[in-house]
C-alpha positions as CSV (number, residue, x, y, z in Angstrom):
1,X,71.5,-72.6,71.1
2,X,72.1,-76.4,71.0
3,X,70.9,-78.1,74.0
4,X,72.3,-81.4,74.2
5,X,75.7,-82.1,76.1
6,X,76.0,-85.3,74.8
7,X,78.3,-86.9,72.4
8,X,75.7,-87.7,69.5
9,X,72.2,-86.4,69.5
10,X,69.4,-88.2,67.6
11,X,67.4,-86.7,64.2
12,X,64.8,-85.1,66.3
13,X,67.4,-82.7,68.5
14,X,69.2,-81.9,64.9
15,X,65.6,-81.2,63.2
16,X,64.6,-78.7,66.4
17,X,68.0,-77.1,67.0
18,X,68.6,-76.2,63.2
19,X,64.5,-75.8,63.3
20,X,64.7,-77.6,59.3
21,X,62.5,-80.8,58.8
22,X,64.2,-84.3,58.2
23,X,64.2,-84.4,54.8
24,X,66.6,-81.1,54.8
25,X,68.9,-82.6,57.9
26,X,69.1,-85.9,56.4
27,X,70.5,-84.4,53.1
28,X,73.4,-82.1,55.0
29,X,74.2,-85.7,56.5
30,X,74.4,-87.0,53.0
31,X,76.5,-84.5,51.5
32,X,79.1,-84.4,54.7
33,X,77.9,-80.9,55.8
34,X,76.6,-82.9,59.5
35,X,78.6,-85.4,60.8
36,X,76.5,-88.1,61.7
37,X,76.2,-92.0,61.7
38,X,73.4,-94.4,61.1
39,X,73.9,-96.9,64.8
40,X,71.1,-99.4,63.2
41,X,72.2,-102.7,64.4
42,X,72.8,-103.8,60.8
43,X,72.4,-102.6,57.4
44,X,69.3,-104.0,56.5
45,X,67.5,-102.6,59.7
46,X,65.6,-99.5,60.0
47,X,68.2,-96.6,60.6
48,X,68.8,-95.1,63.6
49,X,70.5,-91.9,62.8
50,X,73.1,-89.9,65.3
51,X,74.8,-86.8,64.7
52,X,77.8,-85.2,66.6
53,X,77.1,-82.6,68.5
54,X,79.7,-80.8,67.6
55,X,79.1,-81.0,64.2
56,X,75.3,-79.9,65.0
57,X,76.7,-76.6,66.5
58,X,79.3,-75.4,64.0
59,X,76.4,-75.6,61.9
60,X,74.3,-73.9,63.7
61,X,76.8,-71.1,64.5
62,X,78.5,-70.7,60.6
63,X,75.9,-72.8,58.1
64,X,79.2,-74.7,57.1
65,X,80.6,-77.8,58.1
66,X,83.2,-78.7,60.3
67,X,86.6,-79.8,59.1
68,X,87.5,-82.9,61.2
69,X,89.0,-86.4,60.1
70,X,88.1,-89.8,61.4
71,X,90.7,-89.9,64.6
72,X,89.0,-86.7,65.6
73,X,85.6,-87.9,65.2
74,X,86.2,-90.9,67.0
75,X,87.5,-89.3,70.0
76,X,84.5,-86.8,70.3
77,X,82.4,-89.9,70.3
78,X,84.5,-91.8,72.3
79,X,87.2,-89.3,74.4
80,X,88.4,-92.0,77.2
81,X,91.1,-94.1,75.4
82,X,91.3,-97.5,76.9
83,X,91.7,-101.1,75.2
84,X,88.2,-102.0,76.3
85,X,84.7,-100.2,77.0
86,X,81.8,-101.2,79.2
87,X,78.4,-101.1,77.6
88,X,77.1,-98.7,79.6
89,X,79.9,-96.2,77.9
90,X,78.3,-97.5,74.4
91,X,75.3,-96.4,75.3
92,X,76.2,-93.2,76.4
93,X,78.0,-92.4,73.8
94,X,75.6,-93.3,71.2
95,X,73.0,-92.4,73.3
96,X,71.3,-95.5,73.1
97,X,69.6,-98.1,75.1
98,X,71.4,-101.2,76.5
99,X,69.0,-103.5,74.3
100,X,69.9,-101.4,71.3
101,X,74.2,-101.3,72.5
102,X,74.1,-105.1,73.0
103,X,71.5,-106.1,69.5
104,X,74.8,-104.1,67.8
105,X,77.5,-106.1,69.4
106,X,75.6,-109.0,68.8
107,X,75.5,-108.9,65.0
108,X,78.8,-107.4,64.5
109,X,80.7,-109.7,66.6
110,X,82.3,-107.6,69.1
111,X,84.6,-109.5,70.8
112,X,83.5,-109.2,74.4
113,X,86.3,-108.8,77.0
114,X,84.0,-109.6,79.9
115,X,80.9,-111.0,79.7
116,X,78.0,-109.2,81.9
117,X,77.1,-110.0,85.3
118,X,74.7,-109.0,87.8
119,X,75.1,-106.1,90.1
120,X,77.0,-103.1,90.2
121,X,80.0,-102.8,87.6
122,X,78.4,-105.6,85.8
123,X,78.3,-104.2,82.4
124,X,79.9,-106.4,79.9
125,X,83.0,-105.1,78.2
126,X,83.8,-105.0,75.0
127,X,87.1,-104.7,73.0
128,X,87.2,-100.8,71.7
129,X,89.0,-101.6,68.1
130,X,85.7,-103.3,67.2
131,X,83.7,-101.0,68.2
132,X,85.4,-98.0,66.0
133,X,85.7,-100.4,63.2
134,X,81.9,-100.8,63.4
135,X,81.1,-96.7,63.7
136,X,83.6,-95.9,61.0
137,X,81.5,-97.6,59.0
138,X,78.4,-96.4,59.6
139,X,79.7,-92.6,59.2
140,X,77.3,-91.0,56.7
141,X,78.6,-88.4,54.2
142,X,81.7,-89.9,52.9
143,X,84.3,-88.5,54.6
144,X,87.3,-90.7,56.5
C-alpha cells in the first residue's frame, strides 16, 4: 500500500512503495509510465525528482500507467483554483522546503502578488499561471 497522502512524493517513497531501485523508477518516469516532474530550481541544477501520487498508486495497483492530460495533472498537484498561491501551498504541494519553493520562484521569475512579511499569513503570494507554466515544464515522460 502507498503511504503518502500528499500530492507528489519524492524518489525515495516511489523506490520503497514499488520496492524497485532508482535506476528502474527513473526509467518508468522517462517513458511516461510515472507521472513525475523534476522541481530543481533550474535546469542546470541537480534534479529534484517528484512523482504524483496518484500516478505512484495506479502503478502499484495495475503495473500500467495512468491515462491523465496536463489539466488533470495540474489540478491533482494543485486542486484549489485561485489567481494566486501562497508559498506555503508551493511547498506543500511539491512537498518542498520554503528555501527550495522561493530558490524556484526566484530564477523563474514568478511574478509575486504579495511580497512576504513577518508573522502569521505572511507567506508571500505568487501568481498561479507562472507557477503551472513552470511545472508543465518540468513534467518528465513527454506527455501534455
Amino acid at each position: 500500500a502507498i503511504a503518502s497522502r500528499r500530492q507528489l512524493g519524492d524518489l525515495n517513497e516511489a523506490i520503497r512503495d514499488l520496492d524497485k531501485p532508482a535506476d528502474l523508477v527513473r526509467a518508468q518516469l522517462d517513458d511516461g509510465r510515472l507521472i513525475g516532474f523534476n522541481i530543481a530550481a533550474s535546469n542546470n541544477a541537480r534534479q529534484c525528482l517528484r512523482i504524483l501520487t496518484n500516478s505512484l498508486e495506479h502503478y502499484a495497483a495495475t503495473g500500467a500507467g495512468i491515462d491523465l492530460r496536463w489539466p488533470e495533472i495540474f489540478q491533482l498537484v494543485m486542486p484549489v483554483p485561485a489567481m494566486f498561491v501562497s508559498g506555503v501551498a508551493l511547498q506543500r504541494a511539491l512537498n518542498a522546503d520554503q528555501s527550495h519553493v522561493m530558490a524556484v520562484a526566484r530564477a523563474n521569475s514568478f511574478r509575486t502578488a504579495r511580497r512576504s512579511k513577518p508573522g502569521r499569513s505572511g507567506s508571500p503570494m505568487f501568481h498561479l499561471a507562472d507557477f503551472e507554466t513552470w511545472l508543465k515544464k518540468r513534467l518528465l515522460g513527454g506527455r501534455i
